[in-house]
ChimeraX commands (.cxc) that place a marker at each C-alpha (Angstrom):
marker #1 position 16.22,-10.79,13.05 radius 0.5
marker #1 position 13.54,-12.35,14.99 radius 0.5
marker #1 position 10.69,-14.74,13.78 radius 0.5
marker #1 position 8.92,-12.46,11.71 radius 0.5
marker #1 position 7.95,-14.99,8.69 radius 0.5
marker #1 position 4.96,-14.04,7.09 radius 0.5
marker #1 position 1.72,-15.74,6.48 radius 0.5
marker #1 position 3.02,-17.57,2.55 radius 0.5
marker #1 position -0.56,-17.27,1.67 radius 0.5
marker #1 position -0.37,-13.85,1.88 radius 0.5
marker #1 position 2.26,-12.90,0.21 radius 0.5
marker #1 position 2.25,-10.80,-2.51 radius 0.5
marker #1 position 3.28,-11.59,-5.85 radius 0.5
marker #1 position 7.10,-10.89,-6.49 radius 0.5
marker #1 position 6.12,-8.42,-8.87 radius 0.5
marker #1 position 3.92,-5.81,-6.81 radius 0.5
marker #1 position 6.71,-5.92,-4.42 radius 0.5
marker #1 position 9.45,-5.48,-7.22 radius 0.5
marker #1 position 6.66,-2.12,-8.00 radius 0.5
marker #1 position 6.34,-0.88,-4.19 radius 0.5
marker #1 position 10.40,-1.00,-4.45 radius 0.5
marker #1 position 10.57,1.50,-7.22 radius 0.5
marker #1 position 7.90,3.54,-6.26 radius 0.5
marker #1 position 9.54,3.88,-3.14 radius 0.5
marker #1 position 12.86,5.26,-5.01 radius 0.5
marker #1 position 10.58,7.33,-7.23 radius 0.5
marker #1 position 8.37,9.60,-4.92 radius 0.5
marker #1 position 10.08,9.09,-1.78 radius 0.5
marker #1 position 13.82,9.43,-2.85 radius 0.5
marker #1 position 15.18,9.46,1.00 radius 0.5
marker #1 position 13.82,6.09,1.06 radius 0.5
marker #1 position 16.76,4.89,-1.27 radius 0.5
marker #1 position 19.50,7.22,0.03 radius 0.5
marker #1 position 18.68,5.61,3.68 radius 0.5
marker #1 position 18.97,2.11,2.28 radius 0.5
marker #1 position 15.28,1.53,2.71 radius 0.5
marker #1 position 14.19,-1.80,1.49 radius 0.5
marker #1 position 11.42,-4.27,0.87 radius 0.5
marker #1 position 11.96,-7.45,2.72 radius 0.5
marker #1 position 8.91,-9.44,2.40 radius 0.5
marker #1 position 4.87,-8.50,2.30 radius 0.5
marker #1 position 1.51,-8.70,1.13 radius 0.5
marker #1 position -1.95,-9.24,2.48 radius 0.5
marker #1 position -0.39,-10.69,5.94 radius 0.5
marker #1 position 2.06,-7.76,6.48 radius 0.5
marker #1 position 5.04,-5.90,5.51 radius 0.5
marker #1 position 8.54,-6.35,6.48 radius 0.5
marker #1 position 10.97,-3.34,5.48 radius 0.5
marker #1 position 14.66,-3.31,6.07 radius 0.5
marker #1 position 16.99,0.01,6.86 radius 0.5
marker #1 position 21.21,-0.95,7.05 radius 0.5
marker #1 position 22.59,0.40,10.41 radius 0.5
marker #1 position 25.66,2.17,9.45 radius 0.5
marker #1 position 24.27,5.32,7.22 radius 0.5
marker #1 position 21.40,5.17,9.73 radius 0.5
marker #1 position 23.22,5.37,13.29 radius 0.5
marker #1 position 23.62,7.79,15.58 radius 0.5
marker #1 position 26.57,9.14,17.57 radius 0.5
marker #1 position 25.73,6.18,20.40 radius 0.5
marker #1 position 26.28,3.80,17.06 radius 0.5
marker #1 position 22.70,2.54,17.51 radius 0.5
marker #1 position 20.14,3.29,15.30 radius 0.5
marker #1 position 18.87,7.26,14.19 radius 0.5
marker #1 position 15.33,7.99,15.99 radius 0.5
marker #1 position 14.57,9.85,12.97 radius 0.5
marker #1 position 15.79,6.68,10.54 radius 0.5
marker #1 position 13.59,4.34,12.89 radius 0.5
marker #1 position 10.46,6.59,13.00 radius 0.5
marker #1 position 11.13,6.90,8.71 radius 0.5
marker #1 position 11.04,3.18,8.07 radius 0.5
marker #1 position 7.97,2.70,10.30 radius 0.5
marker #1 position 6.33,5.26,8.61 radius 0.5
marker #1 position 7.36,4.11,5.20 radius 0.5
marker #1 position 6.60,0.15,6.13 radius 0.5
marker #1 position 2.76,1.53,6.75 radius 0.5
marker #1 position 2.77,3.30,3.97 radius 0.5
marker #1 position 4.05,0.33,1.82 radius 0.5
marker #1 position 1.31,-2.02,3.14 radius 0.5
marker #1 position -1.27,0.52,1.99 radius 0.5
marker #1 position 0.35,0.68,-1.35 radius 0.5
marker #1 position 0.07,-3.12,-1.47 radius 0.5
marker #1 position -3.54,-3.32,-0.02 radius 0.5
marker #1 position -4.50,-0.94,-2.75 radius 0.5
marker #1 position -2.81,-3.10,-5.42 radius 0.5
marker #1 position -4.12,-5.98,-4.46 radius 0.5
marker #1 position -7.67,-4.56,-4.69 radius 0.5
marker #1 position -6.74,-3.43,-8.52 radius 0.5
marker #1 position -7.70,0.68,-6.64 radius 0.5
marker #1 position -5.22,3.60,-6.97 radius 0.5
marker #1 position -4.90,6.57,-4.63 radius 0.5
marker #1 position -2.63,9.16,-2.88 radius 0.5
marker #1 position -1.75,7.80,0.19 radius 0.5
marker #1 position -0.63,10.13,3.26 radius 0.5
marker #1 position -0.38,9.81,6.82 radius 0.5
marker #1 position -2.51,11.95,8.83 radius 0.5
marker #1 position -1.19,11.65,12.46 radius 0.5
marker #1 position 1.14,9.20,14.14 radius 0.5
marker #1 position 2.97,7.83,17.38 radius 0.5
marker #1 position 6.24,6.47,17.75 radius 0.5
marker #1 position 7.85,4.97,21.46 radius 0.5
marker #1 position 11.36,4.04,21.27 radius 0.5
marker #1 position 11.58,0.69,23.87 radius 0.5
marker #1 position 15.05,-0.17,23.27 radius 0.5
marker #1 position 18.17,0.89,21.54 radius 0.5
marker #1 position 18.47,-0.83,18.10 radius 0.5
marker #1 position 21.69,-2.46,17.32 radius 0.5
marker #1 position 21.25,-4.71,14.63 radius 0.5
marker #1 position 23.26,-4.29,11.75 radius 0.5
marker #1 position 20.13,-4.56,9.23 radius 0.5
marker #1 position 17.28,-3.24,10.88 radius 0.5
marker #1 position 13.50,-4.18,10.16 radius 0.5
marker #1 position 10.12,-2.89,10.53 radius 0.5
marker #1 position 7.05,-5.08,10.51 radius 0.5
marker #1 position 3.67,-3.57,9.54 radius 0.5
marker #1 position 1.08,-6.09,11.05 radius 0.5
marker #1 position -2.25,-6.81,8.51 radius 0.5
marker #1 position -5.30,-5.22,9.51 radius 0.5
marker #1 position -8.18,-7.40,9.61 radius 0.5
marker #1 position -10.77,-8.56,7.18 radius 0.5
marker #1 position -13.40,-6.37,8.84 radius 0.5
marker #1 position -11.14,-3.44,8.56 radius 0.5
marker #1 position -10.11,-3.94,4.95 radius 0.5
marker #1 position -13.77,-4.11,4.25 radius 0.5
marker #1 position -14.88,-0.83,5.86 radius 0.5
marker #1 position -11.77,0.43,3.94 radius 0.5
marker #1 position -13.16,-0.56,0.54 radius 0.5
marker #1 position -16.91,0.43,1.75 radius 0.5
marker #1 position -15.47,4.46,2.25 radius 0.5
marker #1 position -13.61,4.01,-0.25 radius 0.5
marker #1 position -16.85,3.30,-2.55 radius 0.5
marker #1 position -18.79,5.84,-0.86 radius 0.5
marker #1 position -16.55,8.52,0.31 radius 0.5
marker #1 position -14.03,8.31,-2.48 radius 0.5
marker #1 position -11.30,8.35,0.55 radius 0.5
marker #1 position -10.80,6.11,3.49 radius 0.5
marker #1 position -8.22,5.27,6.40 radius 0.5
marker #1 position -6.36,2.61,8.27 radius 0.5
marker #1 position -4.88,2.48,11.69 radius 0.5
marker #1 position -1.38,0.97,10.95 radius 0.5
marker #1 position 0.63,-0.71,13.65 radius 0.5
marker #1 position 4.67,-1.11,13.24 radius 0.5
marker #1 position 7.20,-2.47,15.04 radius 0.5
marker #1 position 10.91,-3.32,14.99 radius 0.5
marker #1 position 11.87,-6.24,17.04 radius 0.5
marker #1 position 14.03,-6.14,19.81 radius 0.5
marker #1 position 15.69,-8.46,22.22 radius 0.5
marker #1 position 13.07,-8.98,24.30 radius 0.5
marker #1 position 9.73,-7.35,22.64 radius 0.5
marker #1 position 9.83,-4.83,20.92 radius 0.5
marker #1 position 12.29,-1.87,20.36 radius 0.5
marker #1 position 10.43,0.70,18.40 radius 0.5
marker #1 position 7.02,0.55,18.48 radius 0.5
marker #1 position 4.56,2.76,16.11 radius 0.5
marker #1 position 1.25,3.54,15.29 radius 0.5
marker #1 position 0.43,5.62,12.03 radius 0.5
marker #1 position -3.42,7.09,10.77 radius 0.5
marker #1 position -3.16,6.78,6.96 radius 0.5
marker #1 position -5.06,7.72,4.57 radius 0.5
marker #1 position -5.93,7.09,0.95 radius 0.5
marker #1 position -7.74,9.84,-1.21 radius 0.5
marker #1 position -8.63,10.19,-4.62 radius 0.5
marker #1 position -5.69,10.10,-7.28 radius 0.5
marker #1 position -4.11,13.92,-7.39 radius 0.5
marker #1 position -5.71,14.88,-4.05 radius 0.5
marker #1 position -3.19,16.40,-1.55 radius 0.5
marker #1 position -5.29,18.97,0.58 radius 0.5
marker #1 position -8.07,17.54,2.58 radius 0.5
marker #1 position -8.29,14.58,4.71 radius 0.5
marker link #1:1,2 radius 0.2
marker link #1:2,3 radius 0.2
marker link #1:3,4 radius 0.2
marker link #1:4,5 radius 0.2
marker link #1:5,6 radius 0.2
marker link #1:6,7 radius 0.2
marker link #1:7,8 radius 0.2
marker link #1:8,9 radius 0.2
marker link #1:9,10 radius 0.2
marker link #1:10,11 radius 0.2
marker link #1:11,12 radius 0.2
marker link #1:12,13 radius 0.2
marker link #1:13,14 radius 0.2
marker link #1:14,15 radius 0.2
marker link #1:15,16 radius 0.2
marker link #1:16,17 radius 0.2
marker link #1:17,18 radius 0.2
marker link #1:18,19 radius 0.2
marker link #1:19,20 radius 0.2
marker link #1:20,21 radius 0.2
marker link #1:21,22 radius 0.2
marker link #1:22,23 radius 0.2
marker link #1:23,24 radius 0.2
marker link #1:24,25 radius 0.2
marker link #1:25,26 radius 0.2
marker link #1:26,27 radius 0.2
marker link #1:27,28 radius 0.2
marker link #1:28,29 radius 0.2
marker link #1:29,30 radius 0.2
marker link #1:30,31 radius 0.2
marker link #1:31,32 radius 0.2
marker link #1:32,33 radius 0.2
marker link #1:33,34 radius 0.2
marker link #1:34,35 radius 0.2
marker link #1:35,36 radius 0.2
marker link #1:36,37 radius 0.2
marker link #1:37,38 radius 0.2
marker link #1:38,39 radius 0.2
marker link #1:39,40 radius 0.2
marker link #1:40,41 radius 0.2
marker link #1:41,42 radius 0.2
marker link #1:42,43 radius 0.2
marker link #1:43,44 radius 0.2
marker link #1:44,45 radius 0.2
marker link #1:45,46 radius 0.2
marker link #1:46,47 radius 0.2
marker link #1:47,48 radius 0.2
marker link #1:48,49 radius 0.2
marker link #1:49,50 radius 0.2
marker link #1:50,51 radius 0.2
marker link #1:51,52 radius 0.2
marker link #1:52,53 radius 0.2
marker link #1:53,54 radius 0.2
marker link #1:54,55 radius 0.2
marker link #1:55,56 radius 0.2
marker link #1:56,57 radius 0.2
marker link #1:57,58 radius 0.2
marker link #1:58,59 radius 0.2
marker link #1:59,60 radius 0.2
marker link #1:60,61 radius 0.2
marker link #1:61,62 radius 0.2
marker link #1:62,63 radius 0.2
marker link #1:63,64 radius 0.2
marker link #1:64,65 radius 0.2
marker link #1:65,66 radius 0.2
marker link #1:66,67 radius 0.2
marker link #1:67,68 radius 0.2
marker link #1:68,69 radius 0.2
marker link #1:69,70 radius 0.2
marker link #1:70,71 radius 0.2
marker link #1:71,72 radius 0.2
marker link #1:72,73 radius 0.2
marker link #1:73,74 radius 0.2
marker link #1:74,75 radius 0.2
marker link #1:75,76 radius 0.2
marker link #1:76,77 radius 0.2
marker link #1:77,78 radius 0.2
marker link #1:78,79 radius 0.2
marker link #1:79,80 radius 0.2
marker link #1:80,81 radius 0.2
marker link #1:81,82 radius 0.2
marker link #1:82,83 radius 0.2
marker link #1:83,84 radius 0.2
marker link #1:84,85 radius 0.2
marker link #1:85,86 radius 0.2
marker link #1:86,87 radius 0.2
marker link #1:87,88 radius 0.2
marker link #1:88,89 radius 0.2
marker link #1:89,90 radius 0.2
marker link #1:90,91 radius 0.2
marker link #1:91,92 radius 0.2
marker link #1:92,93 radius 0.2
marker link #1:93,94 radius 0.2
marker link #1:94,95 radius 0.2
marker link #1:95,96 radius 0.2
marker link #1:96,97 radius 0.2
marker link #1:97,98 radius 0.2
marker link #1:98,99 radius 0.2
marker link #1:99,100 radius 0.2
marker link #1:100,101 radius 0.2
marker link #1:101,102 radius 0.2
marker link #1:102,103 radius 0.2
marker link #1:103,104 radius 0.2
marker link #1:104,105 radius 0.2
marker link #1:105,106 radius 0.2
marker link #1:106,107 radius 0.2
marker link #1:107,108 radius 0.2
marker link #1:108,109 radius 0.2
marker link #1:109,110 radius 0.2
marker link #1:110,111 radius 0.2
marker link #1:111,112 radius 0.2
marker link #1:112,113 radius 0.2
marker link #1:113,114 radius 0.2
marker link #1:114,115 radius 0.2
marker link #1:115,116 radius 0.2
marker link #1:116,117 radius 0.2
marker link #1:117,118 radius 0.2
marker link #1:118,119 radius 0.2
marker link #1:119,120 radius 0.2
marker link #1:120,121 radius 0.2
marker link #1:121,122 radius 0.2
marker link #1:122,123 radius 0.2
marker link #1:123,124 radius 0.2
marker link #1:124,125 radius 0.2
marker link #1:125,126 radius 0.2
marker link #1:126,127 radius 0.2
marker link #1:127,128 radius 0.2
marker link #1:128,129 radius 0.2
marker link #1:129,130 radius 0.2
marker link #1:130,131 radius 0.2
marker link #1:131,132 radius 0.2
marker link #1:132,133 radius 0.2
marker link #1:133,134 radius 0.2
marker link #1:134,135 radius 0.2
marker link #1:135,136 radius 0.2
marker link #1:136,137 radius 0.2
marker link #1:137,138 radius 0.2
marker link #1:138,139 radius 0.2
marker link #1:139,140 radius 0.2
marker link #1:140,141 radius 0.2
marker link #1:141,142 radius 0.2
marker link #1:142,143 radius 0.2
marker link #1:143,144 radius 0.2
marker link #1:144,145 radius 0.2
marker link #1:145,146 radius 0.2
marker link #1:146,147 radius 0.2
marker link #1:147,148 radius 0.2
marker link #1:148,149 radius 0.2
marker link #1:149,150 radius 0.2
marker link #1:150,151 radius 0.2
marker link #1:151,152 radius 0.2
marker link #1:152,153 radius 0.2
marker link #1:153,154 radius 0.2
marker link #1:154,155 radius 0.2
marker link #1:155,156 radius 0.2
marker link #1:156,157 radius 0.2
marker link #1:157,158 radius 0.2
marker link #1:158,159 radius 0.2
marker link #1:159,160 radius 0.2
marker link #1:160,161 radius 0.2
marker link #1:161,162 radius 0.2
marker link #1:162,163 radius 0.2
marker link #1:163,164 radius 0.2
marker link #1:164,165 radius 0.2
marker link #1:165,166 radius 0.2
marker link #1:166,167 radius 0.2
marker link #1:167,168 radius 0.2
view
């Protein structure tokens, strides 16, 4: 895997990741039957890991629909830790998303980095989600390649109140 250490002083506490983990297994059950795991994260990031072999394709390089699952499940893990860390709960969805595929993946464990969003945008996130009782992040994902990146993804998530579904 390339260099994609993440900031130590963002980390999250063992614990919270040890929670995203099972949640993961618990409302998104394809997560576990693809292999889909937690790597590292926190405040700084999230790095998710997929195993190639129940995840390739008849080229024996990695699904498209594996690679465009993790990335969307690495987002949606760093706004499950973002929310943690701010002691807020929420249904988190994805409202609309982008996915180029730059390179054939090869690797025999696979990983997805969600970068951090800024301090600015984490505080307009808590500021709707004070006033509007919902609120949204523009997620950026990538899996490394050999030069650059292989898979790269964008993903519009967004957080509403606990037990809302319908409207975004």
């Amino acid at each position: 895997m390339p260099d994609i250490t993440l900031n130590p002083s963002l980390a999250a506490v063992p614990e919270r990741l040890a929670d995203l983990q099972a949640t993961l297994e618990r409302e998104i059950p394809m997560s576990a039957q693809m292999g889909i795991r937690v790597h590292e994260g926190g405040l700084g990031g999230l790095v998710m890991r997929l195993p190639l072999i129940p995840n390739r394709n008849h080229q024996q390089t990695a699904f498209a629909g594996s690679l465009n699952a993790l990335c969307t499940i690495a987002g949606w893990g760093y706004v499950f830790l973002l929310l943690s860390e701010l002691g807020r709960r929420g249904n988190i969805v994805i409202h609309r998303s982008s996915i180029k595929y730059l390179q054939p993946v090869t690797s025999s464990e696979i990983y997805a980095y969600c970068r951090s969003v800024t301090p600015a945008e984490t505080q307009y996130f808590i500021e709707m989600l004070d006033e509007k009782g919902q609120a949204k992040l523009e997620l950026a994902v990538e899996v490394p390649g050999f030069e650059g990146p292989a898979v790269s993804f964008k993903g519009s998530y967004v957080v509403l109140p606990p037990g809302n579904i319908t409207s975004i």
